[in-house]
N, C-alpha and C positions, 0 to 999 in steps of 0.2 A: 422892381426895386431890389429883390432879393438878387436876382442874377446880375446885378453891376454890383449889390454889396460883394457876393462871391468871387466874381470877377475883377473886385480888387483885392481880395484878401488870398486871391492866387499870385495875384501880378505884388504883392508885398512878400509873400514868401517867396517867390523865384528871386526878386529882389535880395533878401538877406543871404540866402544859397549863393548868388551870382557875386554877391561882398566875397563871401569867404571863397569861394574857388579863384578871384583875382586875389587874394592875400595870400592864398593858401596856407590858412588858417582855418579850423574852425571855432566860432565864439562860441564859447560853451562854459566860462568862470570866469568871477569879479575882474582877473586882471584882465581876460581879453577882451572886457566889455570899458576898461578902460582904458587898455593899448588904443580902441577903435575912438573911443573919445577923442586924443592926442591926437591921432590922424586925421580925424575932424577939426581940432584947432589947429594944427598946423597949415591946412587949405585957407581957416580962415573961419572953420564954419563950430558952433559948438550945440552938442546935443550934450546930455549928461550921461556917465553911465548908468545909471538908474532909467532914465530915458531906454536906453539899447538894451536893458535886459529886460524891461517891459516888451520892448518888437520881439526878440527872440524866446519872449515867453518862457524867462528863466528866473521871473518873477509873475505870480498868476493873477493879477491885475488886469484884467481885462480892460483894456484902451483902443479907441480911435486914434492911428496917429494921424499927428497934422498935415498939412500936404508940405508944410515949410520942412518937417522931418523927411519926408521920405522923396522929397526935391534935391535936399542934400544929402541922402543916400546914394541917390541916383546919380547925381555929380560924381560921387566917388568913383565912378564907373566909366565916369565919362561921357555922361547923357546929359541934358541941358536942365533936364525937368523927369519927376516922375511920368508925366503924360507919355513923355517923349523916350522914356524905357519902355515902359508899357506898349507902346505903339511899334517899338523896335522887335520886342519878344514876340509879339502877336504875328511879325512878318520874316520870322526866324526862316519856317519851312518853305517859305519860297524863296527868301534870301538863298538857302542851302546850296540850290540849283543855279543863281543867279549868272548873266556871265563877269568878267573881270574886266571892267573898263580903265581901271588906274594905269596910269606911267610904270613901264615895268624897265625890270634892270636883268643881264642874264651877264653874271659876274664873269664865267670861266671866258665869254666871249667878248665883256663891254667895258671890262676894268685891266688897268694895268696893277704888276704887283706893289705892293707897299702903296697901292689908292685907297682910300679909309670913309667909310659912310656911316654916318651917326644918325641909326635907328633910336625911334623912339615909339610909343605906345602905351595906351593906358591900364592900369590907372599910375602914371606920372614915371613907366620905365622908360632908362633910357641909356643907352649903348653904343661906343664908339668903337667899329671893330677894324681891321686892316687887311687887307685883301692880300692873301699866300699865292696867290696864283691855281688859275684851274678850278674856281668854287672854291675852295677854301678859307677860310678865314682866322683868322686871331685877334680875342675879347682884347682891349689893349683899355678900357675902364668902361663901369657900367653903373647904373645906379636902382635900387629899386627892383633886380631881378636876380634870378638863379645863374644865371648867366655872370660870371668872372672875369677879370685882368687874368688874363693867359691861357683861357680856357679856349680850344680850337673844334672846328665845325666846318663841314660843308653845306652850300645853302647854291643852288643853278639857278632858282629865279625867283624877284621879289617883285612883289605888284604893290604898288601906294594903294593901300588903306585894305589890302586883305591881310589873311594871317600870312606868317611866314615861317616854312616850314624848313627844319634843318634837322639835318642828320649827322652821322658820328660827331655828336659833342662829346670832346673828350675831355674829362675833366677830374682834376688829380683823387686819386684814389678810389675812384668809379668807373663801370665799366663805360665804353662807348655807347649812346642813346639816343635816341632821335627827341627834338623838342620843337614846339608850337611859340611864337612870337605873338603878340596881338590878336588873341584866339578869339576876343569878343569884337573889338571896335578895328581890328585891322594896323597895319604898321604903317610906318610914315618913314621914309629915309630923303640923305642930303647927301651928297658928295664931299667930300671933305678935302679943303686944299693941304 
């Protein structure tokens, strides 16, 4: 009993870590325990902040959360259920090595110029970019990410539902950087007429 109590109260703290590294935030004061609120009622779902400062242990009230909190945590993330994070995390290390079965695109050779594919990825980004010719591309609107309207990058190949990785993004007043798409659940794209 102890080693599945422990073994949740790992798989709950990787959970609030894995919140804030897709927000890239970290909750750590009133307001961003009730920024994380809002974002809860916006999906649909509501916890209090009093609630999320309890899990992040920024009030020391020692709590079981309930499985209906930390289900709609996990949603945040884009998992169906806590079960179903928990089960994903636990198969992380062999995931690592896994091969890539998704529909893949290899832009510099399978897209014409000004063809446009609107990625998306959780939790809720999502990105209409337009194809420069040769890999390259240009942010032309995005929602929910660090990713910009006019912000340009090269990207040779995207696979449905891995990450997707692109290089020199160049983005005004920054130098050039390489940056990850869908780092946890993988990216999803469409062809855009």
């Amino acid at each position: 009993m102890k080693n599945a109590e422990s073994d949740i109260n790992k798989a709950k703290a990787l959970l609030l870590h894995r919140i804030e590294e897709a927000y890239q935030k970290e909750i750590s004061t009133p307001r961003d325990f009730q920024w994380l609120s809002d974002q809860l009622k916006f999906m649909g779902a509501k916890i209090s902040p009093t609630t999320l400062k309890r899990l992040w242990g920024y009030l020391s009230d020692e709590i079981t959360p309930r499985k209906s909190t930390l289900n709609t945590l996990s949603q945040l993330l884009g998992y169906s259920s806590f079960t179903h994070f928990t089960a994903s995390a636990s198969d992380e290390e062999e995931a690592a090595s896994a091969p890539a079965f998704g529909a893949t695109i290899h832009p510099s050779t399978q897209m014409a110029v000004n063809e446009r594919l609107m990625l998306t990825w959780q939790p809720g980004r999502k990105c209409l970019v337009r194809h420069l010719g040769g890999g390259q591309f240009v942010v032309e609107s995005s929602e929910n990410t660090r990713l910009h309207a006019g912000n340009t990058f090269n990207c040779e190949l995207i696979i449905e539902g891995e990450p997707m990785y692109i290089d020199n993004l160049v983005q005004a007043g920054r130098l050039p950087t390489g940056y990850v798409c869908g780092k946890r659940n993988g990216v999803h794209f469409l062809l855009q007429q």
